[in-house]
N, C-alpha and C positions, 0 to 999 in steps of 0.2 A: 548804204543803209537800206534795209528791208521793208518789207510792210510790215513782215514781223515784230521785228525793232522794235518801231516807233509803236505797235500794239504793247509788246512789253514795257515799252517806257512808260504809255501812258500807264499802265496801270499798276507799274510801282509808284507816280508819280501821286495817283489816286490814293495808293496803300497809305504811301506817304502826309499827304494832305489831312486823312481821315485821322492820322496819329496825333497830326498838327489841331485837329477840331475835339480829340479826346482830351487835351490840356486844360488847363483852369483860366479863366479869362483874363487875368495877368498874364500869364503864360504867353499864350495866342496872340497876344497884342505884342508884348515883346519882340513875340519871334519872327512876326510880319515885320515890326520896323525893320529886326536885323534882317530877313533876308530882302527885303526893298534897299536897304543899305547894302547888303552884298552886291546883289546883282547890279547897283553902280559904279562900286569901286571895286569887287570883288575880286578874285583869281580870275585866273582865264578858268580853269580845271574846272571851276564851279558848276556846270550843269553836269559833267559826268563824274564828278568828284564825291566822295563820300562826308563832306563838310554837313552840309544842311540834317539830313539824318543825323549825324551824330550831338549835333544843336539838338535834336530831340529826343535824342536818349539823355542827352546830358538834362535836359527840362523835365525827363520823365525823371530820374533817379532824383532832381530835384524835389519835386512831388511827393514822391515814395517816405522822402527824410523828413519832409513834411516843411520845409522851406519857401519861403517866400522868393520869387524870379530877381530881384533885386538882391536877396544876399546872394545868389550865386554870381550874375555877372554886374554888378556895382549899379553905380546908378548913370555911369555914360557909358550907350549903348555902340555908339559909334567905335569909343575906346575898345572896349571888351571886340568889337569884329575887328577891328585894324590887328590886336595882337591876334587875332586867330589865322590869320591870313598875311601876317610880315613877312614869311620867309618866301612867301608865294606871288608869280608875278604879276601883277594888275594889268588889265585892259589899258590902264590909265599910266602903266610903265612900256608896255609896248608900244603905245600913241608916241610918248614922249622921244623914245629910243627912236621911232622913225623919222619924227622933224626933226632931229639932231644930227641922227649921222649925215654923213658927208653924201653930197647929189652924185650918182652914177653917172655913167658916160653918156645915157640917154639923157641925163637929165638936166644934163646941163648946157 
């Protein structure tokens, strides 16, 4: 990874953030717990992944119809990111996968 990289990361990450601070203070609260709730149990994919942006377009289009953050993902927050991220693998399924399988030759 480059200097440049991480210069464009950070400043989509900025772009990002700023979209995050344009929301309605519902919104904003919401969207901090889920992604404080992502980045624990989240995908792996999660920091180069296009999930979180799309959380705020889906909160912007919210907004627009003129919707309250609650009708669109219910009222458990946890629930609504577990199905966002079912079919994808968690940090917490590759932990699991490696005390499981069987000890290698060194390892034993």
């Amino acid at each position: 990874m480059s200097i440049q990289d991480i210069v464009e990361g950070k400043k989509q990450w900025r772009a990002h953030a700023a979209r995050v601070k344009a929301l309605p203070p519902d919104y904003q609260i919401v969207y901090k717990e889920m992604q404080r709730y992502l980045f624990k149990v989240g995908p792996i994919s999660l920091s180069d992944g296009s999930l979180l942006p799309g959380i705020v377009d889906f909160f912007e289009e919210g907004v627009a119809a003129g919707k309250g953050v609650l009708e669109l993902i219910g009222t458990d927050v946890a629930a609504f990111c577990d199905g966002l991220v079912e079919d994808s693998p968690t940090c917490a399924d590759v932990y699991q996968a490696s005390i499981s399988a069987e000890p290698g030759p060194d390892e034993k």
